[in-house]
C-alpha positions in Angstrom: 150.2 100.0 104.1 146.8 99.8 102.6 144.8 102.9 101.8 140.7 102.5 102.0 139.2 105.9 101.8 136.7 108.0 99.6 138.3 111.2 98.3 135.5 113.7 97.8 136.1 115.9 94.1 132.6 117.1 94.0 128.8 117.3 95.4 127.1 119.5 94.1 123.8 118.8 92.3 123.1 119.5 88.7 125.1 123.1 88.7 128.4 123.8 90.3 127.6 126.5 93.2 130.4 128.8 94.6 131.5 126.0 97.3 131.0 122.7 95.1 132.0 121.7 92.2 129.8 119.1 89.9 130.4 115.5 91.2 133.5 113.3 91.2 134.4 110.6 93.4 137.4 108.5 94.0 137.7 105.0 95.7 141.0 104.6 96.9 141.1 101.0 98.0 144.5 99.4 98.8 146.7 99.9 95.8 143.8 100.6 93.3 141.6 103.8 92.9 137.9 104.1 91.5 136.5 106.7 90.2 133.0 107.6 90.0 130.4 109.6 88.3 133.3 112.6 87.2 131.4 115.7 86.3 132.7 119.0 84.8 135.7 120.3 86.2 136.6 116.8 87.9 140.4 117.2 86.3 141.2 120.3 88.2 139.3 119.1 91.6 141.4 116.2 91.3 144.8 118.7 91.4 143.4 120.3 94.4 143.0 116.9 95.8 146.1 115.6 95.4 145.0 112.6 92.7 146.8 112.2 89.9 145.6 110.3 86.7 148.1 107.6 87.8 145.8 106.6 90.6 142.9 105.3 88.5 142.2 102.3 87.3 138.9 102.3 86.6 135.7 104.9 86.1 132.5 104.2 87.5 129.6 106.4 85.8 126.4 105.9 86.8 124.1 107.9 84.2 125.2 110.3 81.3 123.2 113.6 82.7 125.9 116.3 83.0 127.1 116.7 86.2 127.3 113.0 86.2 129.7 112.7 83.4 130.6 115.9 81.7 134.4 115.6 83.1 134.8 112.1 81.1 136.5 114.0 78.4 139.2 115.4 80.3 139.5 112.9 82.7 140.5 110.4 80.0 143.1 112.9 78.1 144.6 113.6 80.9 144.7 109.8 81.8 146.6 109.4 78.2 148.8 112.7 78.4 150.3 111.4 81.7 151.1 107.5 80.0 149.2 105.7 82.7 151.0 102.5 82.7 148.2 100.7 83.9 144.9 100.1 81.4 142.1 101.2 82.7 138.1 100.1 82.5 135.5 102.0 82.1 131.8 100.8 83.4 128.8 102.9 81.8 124.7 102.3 81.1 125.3 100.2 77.9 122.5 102.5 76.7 124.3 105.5 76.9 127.1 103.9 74.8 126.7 107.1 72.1 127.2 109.5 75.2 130.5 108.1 76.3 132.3 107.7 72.5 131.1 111.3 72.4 132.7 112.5 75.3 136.0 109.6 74.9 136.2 111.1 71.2 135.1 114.9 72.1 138.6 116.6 70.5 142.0 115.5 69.0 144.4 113.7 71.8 147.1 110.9 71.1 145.8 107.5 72.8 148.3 105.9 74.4 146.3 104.0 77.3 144.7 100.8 76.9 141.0 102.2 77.8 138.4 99.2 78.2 134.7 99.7 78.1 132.7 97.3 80.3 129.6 98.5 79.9 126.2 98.0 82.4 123.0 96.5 80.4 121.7 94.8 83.6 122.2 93.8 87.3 125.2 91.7 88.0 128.8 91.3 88.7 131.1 93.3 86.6 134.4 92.6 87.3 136.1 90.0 89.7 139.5 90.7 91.7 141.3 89.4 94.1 140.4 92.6 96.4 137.0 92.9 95.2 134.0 91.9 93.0 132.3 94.9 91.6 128.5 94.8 90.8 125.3 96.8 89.7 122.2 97.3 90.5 119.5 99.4 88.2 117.7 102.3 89.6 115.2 104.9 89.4 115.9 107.8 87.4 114.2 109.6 84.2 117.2 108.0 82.6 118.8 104.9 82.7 121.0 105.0 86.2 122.8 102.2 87.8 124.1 102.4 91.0 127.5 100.6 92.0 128.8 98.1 94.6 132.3 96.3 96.0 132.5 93.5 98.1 135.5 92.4 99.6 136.0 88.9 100.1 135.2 87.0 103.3 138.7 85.5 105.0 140.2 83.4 108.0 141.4 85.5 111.0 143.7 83.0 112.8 143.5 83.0 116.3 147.2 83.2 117.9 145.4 81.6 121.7 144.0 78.6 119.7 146.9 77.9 118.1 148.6 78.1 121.1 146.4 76.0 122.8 146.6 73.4 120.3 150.4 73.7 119.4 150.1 74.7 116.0 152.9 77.0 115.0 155.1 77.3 111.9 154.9 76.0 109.0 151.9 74.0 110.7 150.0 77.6 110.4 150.0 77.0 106.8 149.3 73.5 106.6 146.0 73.8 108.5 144.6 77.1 106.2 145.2 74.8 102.8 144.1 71.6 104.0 141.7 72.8 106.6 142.4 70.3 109.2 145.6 69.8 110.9 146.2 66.2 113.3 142.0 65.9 113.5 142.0 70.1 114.7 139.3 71.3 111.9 140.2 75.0 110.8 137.4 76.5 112.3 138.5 75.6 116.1 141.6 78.1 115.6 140.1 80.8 113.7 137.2 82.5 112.6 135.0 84.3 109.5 136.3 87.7 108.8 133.2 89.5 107.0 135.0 91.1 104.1 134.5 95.1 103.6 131.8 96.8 101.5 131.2 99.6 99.8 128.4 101.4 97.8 127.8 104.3 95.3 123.8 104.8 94.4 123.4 108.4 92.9 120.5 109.8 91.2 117.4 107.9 92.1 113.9 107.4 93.6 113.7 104.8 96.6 113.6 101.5 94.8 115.0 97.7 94.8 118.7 98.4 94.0 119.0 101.1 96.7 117.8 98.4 99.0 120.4 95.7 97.4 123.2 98.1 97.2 123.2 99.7 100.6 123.0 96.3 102.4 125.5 95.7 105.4 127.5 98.2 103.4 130.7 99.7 105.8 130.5 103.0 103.6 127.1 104.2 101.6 127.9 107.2 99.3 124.4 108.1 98.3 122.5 111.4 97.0 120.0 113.2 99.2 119.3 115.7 96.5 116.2 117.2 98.4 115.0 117.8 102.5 112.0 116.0 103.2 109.8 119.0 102.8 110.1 119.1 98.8 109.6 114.8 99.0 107.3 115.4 95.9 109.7 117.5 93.8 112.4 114.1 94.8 110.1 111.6 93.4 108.7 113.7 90.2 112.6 114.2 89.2 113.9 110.4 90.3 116.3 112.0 93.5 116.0 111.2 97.4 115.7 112.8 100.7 117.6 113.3 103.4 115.3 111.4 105.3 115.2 108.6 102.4 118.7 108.1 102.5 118.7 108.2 106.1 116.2 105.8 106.5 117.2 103.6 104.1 120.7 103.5 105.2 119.3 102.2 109.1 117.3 99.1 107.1 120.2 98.6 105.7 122.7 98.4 108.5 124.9 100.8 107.2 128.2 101.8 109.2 129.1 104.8 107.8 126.9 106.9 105.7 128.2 109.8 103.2 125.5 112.1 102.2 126.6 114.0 98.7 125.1 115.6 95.9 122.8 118.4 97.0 120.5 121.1 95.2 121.7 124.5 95.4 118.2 125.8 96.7 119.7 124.4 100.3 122.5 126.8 102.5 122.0 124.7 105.4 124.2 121.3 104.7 123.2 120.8 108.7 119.4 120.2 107.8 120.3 117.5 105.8 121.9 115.4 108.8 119.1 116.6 110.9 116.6 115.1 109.1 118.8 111.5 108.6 119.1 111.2 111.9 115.6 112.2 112.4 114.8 109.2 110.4 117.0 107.0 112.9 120.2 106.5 111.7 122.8 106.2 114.2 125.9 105.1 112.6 128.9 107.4 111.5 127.4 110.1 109.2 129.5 112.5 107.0 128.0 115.6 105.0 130.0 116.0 102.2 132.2 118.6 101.2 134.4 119.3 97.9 138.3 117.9 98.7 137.2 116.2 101.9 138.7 112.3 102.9 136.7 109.7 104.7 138.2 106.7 105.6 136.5 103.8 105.3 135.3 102.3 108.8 138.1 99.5 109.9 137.2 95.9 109.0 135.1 94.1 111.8 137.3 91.7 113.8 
């Protein structure tokens, strides 16, 4: 049975606190999992979780400041101590290339994984699948940040009454999806468009263009709200969001369900920061996350 859900490893904010751990996210979507932006100490979180270096496939990072990335270098030993049998793909800003052989070379480990880099230089699609196409969109940081994006494909969703109705059954089922029509019965009179899921990371960022491009008609937004609305101008002099700006930005967006991560340590309340998004009217499914948490991703529209 296919698995669609966001296991949380981390959310805290530039320095691990007492109750989070620097960042780290994994994608689980059917049989593959993506991980994203794994900060110091992501290895261990991902013991507590209950991921193994066997579910990844691929590594997302959005920006090489620490807590972004610092858990690269044991993330990718580990992924070559246990023999993943699968290679993996690494996506990174292309101008942080020095950063990653850095941390992918830090100290002496036996390679035994096929480890490809991908990396981002500008928007666009990165990688094709048949589950998915990833893409990128830049954003607004003091340093180069891209924010990431899946897209399921859209399909056909037979409709067992129209067939029925029509007496298409069997092999006949088949015919009609390859050729479209079926004895003068067009395709579309005995089914219908299935929107296909979608899914968005955006960390560290001001409100810009590619939060806007990311976050539309996205099922799941994982997105920063570093700050509450109150310290707007500290956000935008250091390139994060708000509560609010998340919030708000997630409504224009048509967002489903909306995962607010990555906060400063100056907060105690995580309550304030759902406050204030829906304050700013969103009214979808909201989760404030928490270290070795799972969300599921919303069901697919029908």
């Amino acid at each position: 049975m296919s698995v669609r859900e966001l296991v949380v490893l981390g959310t805290a904010s530039q320095v691990p606190t007492r109750h989070r751990n620097h960042n780290g996210y994994l994608l689980r979507w059917d049989g593959e999992g993506i991980l994203f932006d794994p900060g110091e100490g992501t290895q261990r979180q991902m013991l507590r979780a209950g991921v193994a270096a066997h579910d990844i496939n691929r590594i997302c990072v959005t920006h090489f400041h620490g807590d972004h990335s610092l858990g690269l270098a044991g993330v990718i030993q580990r992924i070559n101590l246990d023999q993943v049998p699968h290679p993996v793909t690494a996506h990174f800003p292309a101008s942080g290339q020095h950063f990653f052989d850095r941390l992918r070379y830090a100290t002496a480990y036996r390679q035994s994984v096929e480890l490809t880099e991908v990396p981002v230089a500008a928007d666009g699609v990165l990688a094709t699948t048949d589950a998915y196409t990833l893409d990128s969109h830049r954003l607004s940081h003091p340093v180069e940040s891209y924010g990431y994006r899946l897209t399921e494909p859209d399909r056909r969703r037979m409709l067992p009454g129209k067939l029925a109705e029509h007496g298409i059954e069997g092999p006949d089922v088949g015919r009609i999806q390859r050729d479209g029509v079926l004895r003068g019965i067009p395709l579309d009179e005995v089914s219908e468009q299935r929107r296909g899921q979608r899914f968005a990371f955006i960390m560290d960022t001001r409100l810009c263009e590619g939060v806007h491009a990311l976050a539309e008609g996205c099922d799941m937004l994982v997105i920063e709200s570093t700050f509450l609305d109150a310290d707007s101008r500290l956000a935008a002099d250091h390139g994060h969001l708000t509560a609010g700006q998340a919030g708000r930005a997630a409504k224009e967006a048509g967002v489903r369900h909306l995962v607010l991560t990555h906060f400063s340590q100056r907060y105690n309340d995580s309550e304030a920061f759902e406050h204030q998004a829906r304050a700013a009217g969103f009214e979808g499914e909201l989760t404030i996350a928490q270290d070795l948490i799972r969300v599921p991703v919303p069901t697919r529209h029908q």
